[in-house]
N, C-alpha and C positions, 0 to 999 in steps of 0.2 A: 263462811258466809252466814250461819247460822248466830252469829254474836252481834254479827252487825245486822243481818234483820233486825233482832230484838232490841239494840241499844237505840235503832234508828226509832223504831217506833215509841220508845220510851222518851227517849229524847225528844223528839217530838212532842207527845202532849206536852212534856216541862216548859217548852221554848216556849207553846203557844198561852199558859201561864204569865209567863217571866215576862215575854212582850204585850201583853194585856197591862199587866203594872207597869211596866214602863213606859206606855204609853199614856196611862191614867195619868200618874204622877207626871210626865214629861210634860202635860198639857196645862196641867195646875200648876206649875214649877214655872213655866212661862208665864203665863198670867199674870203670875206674883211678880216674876222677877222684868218682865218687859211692859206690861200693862198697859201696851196699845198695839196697834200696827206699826204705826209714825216710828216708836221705840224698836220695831223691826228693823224697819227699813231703813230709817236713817240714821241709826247708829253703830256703831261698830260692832262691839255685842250683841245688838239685834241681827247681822247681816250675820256675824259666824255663828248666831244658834241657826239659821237659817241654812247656811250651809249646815252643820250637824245634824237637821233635822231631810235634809235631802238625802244624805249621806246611809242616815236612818231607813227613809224610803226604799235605797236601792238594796238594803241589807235586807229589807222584808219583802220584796221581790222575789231576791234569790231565795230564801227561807220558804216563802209560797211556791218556787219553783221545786223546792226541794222534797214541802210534803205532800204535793197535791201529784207531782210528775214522776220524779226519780222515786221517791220511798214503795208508791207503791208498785214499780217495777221491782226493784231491789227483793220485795217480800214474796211477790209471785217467785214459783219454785218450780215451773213445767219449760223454763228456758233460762240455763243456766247463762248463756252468754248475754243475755237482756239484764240478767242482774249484777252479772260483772262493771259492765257498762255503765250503768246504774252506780255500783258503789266506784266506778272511778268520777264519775262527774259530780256526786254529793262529796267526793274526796275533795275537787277541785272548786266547788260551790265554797267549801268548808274555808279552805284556804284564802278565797278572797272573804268572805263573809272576816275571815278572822284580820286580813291586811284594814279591812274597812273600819273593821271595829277598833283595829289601834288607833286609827286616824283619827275616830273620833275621839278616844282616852287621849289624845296629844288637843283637842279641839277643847275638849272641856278645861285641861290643865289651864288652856290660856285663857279660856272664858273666866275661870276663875281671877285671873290677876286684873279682867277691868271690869269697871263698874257695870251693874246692870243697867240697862235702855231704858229703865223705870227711873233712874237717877240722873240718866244723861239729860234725860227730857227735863223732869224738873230742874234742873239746873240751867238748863239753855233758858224754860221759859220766863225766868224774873226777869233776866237779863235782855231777853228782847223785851219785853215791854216796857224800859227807860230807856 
């Protein structure tokens, strides 16, 4: 119990790093690559970074679930069966946080293969105007 106290709390500050950058970049990387709303919504790209970006949400839920509720049960040490409990549901946080995040490595693979929402649009818009 005493390794996953510590790994948990370590882990921790890293995650809360790691998704600060990627939320930085993940904000500028849209911008660049959909460069409107319209390029959200009405394009296919636009809709599945939207899904990915939902998908994002529910993962920093559980993640806020995990350092603000569970961690610091887990690290309290005057009720051994509170921190049991505690590292079976960060067990099981863990597990989906990780089903979630392949979904999106499978989201991104195919956002990769179409065009950005920044290209769809220009391209729709000459086309409507004759």
């Amino acid at each position: 119990m005493t390794i996953a106290r510590r790994a948990t709390q370590r882990f921790s500050t890293l995650g809360i790093a790691s998704v600060s950058t990627l939320i930085v970049t993940g904000i500028v990387n849209t911008w660049v690559l959909a460069g409107s709303v319209s390029a959200l919504l009405d394009t296919d790209y636009g809709r599945l970074l939207l899904v990915k970006v939902a998908l994002l949400l529910i993962m920093l839920a559980t993640a806020a679930i995990n350092r603000q509720v569970l961690t610091p049960r887990l690290v309290q040490e005057f009720d051994l069966a509170v921190g049991w409990a505690a590292m079976r549901h960060l067990r099981n946080n863990s597990l989906i946080e990780t089903a979630i995040g392949a979904i999106i490595l499978v989201i991104v693979a195919v956002l990769g293969t179409l065009p950005p929402g920044l290209h769809d649009e220009v391209a729709v818009t000459p086309a409507a105007a004759l």
